[in-house]
N, C-alpha and C positions, 0 to 999 in steps of 0.2 A: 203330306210329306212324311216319309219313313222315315225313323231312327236308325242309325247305322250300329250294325252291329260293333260290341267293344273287342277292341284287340286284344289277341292275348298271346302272352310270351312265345309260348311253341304254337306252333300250326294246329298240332297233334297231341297226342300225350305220347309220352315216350314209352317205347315199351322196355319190359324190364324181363333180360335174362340171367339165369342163375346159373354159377358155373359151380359143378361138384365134382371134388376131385378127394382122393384116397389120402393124401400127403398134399396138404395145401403150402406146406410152409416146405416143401422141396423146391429143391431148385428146376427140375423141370415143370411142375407146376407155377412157380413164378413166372417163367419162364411164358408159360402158353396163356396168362392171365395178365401177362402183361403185350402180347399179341391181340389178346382179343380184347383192352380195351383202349389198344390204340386204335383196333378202328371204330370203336364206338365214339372215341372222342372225335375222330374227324369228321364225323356224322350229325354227332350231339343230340341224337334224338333216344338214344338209348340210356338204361341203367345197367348195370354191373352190378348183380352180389356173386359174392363168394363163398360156398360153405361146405364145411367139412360132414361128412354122415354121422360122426357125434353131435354133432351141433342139433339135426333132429331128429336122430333113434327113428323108432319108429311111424314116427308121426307124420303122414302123405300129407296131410294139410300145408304144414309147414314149407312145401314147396311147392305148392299148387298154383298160389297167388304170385304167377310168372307168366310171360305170354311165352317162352321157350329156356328150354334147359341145353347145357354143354354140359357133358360128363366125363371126365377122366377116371372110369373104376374098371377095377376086372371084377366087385362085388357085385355076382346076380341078383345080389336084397336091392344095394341101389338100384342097379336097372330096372330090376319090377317096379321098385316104388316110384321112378322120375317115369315109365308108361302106365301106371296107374293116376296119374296125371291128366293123362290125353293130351298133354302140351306137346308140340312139337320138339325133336331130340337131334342134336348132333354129338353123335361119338368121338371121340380124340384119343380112346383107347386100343378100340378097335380087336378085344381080346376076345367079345361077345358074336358071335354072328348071329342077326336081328334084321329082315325084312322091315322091321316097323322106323328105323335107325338109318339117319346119313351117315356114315362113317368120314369122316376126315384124318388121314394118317400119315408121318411119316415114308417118306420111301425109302425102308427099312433094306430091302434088296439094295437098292444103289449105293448106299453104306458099306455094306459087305462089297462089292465088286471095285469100290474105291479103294479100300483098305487093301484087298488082295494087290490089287494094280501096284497102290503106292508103296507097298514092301517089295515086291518083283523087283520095283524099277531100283530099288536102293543096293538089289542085288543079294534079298533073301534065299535061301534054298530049302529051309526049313520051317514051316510054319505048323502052329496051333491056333484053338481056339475054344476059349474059356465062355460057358455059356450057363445059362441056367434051364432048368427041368420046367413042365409045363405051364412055356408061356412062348404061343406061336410068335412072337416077333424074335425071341432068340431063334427060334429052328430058322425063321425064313434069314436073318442074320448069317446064319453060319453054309445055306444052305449055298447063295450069292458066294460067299466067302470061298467054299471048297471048289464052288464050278467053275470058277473062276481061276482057281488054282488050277484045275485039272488038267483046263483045256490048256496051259502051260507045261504038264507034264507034271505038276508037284500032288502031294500028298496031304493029307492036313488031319493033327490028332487034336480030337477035340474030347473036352471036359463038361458036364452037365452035374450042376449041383443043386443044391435048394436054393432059392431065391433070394437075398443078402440086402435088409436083414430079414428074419424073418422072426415071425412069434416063437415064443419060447426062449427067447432069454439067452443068456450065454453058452449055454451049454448045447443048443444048433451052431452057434456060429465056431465055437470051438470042435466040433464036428466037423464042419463045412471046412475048417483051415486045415483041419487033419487031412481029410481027401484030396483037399489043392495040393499040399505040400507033396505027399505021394505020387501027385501026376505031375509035378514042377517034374520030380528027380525024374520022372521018364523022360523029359523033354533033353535033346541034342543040346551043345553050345550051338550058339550064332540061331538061334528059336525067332520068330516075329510071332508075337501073339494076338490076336485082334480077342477084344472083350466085350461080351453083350453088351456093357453100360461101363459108365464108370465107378459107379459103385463097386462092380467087380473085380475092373481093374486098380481099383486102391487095393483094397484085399488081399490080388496077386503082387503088386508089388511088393507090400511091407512082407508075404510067406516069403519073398527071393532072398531078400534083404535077408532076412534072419537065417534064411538056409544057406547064406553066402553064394546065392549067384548073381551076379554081378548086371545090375541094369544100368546105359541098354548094351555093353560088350559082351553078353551072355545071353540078357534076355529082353526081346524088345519087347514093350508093352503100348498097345494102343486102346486107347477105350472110348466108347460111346459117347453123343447128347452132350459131350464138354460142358459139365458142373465143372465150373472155377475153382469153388471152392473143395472136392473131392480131387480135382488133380490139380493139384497147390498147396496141401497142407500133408502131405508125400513129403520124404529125403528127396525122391529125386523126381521130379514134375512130370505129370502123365500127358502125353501127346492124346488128342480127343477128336471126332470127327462132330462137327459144328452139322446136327442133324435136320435144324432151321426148327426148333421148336417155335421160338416165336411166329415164326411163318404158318405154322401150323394152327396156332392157336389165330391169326388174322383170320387165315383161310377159313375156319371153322365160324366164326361170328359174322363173315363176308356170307356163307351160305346160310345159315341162320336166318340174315336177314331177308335174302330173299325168299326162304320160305315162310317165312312173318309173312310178305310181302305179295307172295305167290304160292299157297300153300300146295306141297306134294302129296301124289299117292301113293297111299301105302305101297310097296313092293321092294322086293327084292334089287338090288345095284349096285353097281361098285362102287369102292371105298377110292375119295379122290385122295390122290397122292401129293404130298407138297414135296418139293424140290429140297435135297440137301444143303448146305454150307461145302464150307471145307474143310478140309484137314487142318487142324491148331497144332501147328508140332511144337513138342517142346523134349526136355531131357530126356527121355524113355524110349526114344528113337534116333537119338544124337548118334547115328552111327551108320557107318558102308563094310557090311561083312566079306570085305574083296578084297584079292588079292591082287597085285603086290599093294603092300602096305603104304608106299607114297603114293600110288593112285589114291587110295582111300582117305588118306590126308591131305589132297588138294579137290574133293569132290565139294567139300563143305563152304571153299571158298567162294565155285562157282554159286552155289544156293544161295551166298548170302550177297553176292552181287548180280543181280538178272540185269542188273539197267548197265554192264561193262560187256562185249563184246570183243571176248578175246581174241585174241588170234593163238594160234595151233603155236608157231613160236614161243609166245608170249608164253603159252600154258606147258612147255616143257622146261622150260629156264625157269618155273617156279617149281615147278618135279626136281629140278636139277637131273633130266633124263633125255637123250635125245627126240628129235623126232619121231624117229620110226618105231623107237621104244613104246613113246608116250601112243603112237596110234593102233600097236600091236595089243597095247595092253586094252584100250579101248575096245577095239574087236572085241576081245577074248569076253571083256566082263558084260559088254551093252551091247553085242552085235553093230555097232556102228563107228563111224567116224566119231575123232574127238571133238570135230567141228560139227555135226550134225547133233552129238549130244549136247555142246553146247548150246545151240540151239532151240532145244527141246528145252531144256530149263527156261529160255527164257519163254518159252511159248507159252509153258504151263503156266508162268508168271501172269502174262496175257492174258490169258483167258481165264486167270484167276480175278482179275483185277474187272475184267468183263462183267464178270457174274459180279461182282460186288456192285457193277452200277456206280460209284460213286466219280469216276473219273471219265474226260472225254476221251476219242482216240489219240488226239495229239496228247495228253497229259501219258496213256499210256504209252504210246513209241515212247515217248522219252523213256521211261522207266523201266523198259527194257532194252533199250540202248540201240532203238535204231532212231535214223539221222533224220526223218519224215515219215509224217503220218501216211503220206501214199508207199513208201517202200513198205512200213510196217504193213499195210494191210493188204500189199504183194506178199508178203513173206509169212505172211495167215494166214491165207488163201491155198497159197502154195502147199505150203504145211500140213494143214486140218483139212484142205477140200473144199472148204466156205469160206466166205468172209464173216471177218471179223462182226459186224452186227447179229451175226444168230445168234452166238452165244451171247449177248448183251441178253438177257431175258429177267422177268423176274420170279424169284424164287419162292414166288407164293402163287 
């Protein structure tokens, strides 16, 4: 009779990837490292380290003893040194183009065409956009941004600076605030600015501030990747587009695994895209640059109610305007009905709450203020062209 083999805690040995990023202690690096080690944790076959390129200089050993690397750098030293390796690589920067590299990246475009969209709709006329100098995820940012305008008829003046912060000490950045300030005073009143990141639009905020233009009755500021902490410790709170870093950082240690798993050939392919967030508005976009002025002061109401379904009455006796006022003015600023715009607020609320996953459809109807789940998903259907389950997806 055999002895039986003795058990042992894992199956396997776990394997261990190393994630290297440029700025570990940023917040979009926390951010993608804390994506990728939720799903190591539901796994629990894997390790997690963390390290910044101080941490080994020069030394390739020092991250060799890995079965796969994640890197967040645009430094081509790191990337030679984590393919001098030979360990399998997934990109999360995506600033290198590299046959030898999965890329995993934000979908940097769909940001830009969101931003456009959601200033149009508040009834922008005048837009900018604040970006930084070579680093392809601002051009492809700005590029969605302006087409997006165009095919509207608008126009859009954009700013390219050095990267913020950068080396060198104060005296770039003091440089860097001198150029902004100069291209603020070009910008019209009633401006929408969309910003590479939010780094940059901290920056542009506190130049308004100081050169007395007034955000957001002057100048609306939207920024990037929503750091909490970078648009919150602002006078006045930066609206941010939720770019799904975390998602991003899952996404990338989700494809890691399978090529642990199922190892790839080298070549050439595309960089997968992870799905955005949404827009986080806050102060910096608290505003409708439309005219007449009680229209624009009962828009905010609708915003902050989706789940009440006014009626056109209802929403003139709080204008204190009549009917035909209240729906002439409608026309004028949103091409449509007061009642169809209504509507559309509540939709986008929908389908916002959709993408989140977190609620069923009857929890949604309620919250947008219809009487049952089968009208609501007649009145989504009708709407958007599909039913309500497409856009249930997830965003990694």
């Amino acid at each position: 009779m055999t002895a039986s083999k003795p058990r042992t805690l894992f199956p396997q040995k776990p394997k261990t990837v190393i994630f290297i990023s440029d700025g570990i202690v940023s917040s979009m690096s926390t951010e993608l490292i804390a994506g990728i080690a939720q799903y190591a944790q539901e796994r629990r076959n894997f390790i997690i380290r963390a390290l910044r390129p101080e941490m080994f200089g020069e030394d390739v050993s020092a991250i060799a003893n890995c079965d796969g690397i994640i890197l967040n750098t645009t430094q081509t030293k790191i990337f030679a040194m984590a393919k001098a390796t030979g360990r399998p690589i997934v990109d999360t920067a995506c600033e290198l183009d590299d046959p030898y590299v999965v890329g995993v990246d934000l979908d940097t475009a769909r940001t830009g065409v969101m931003a456009a969209d959601w200033f149009m709709r508040r009834g922008f006329k005048n837009f900018a956009f604040c970006g930084t100098r070579e680093m392809h995820s601002s051009d492809v940012v700005e590029e969605a941004f302006t087409a997006t305008l165009a095919k509207a008829g608008f126009t859009c003046n954009s700013f390219k600076g050095d990267v913020f912060p950068k080396a060198g000490g104060s005296t770039n950045i003091n440089k860097l605030q001198k150029k902004i300030k100069a291209w603020v005073a070009t910008l019209p009143p009633s401006t929408a600015v969309l910003c590479k990141h939010d780094f940059r639009a901290n920056l542009l905020l506190q130049i308004c501030v100081a050169a007395g233009r007034s955000v957001p009755d002057d100048i609306a500021i939207m920024g990037r990747l929503n750091d909490v902490t970078l648009c919150s410790s602002v006078p006045v709170t930066i609206t941010s587009i939720d770019a799904n870093i975390r998602g991003q950082g899952y996404a990338a240690m989700r494809i890691m695994a399978e090529i642990l798993k199922h190892p790839v050939a080298q070549k050439r392919r595309p960089v997968f895209r992870v799905r955005p967030g949404e827009i986080i508005e806050r102060e910096s976009t608290a505003v409708y640059p439309i005219e007449p002025k009680w229209l624009a002061d009962i828009l905010p109401m609708l915003d902050a109610n989706p789940d009440r379904a006014f009626s056109t009455p209802e929403l003139a006796a709080a204008a204190n305007v009549s009917q035909t006022t209240l729906q002439t003015a409608f026309h004028k600023a949103f091409g449509m009905s007061a009642s169809k715009y209504m509507l559309s607020v509540r939709m986008r609320e929908a389908k916002r709450l959709l993408a989140a996953g977190a609620l069923n459809m009857k929890e949604i109807a309620t919250r947008t203020g219809f009487a049952n789940q089968s009208y609501f998903c007649q009145s989504y259907r009708a709407f958007y062209g599909h039913p309500p389950s497409i856009d249930r997806l997830s965003r990694t």
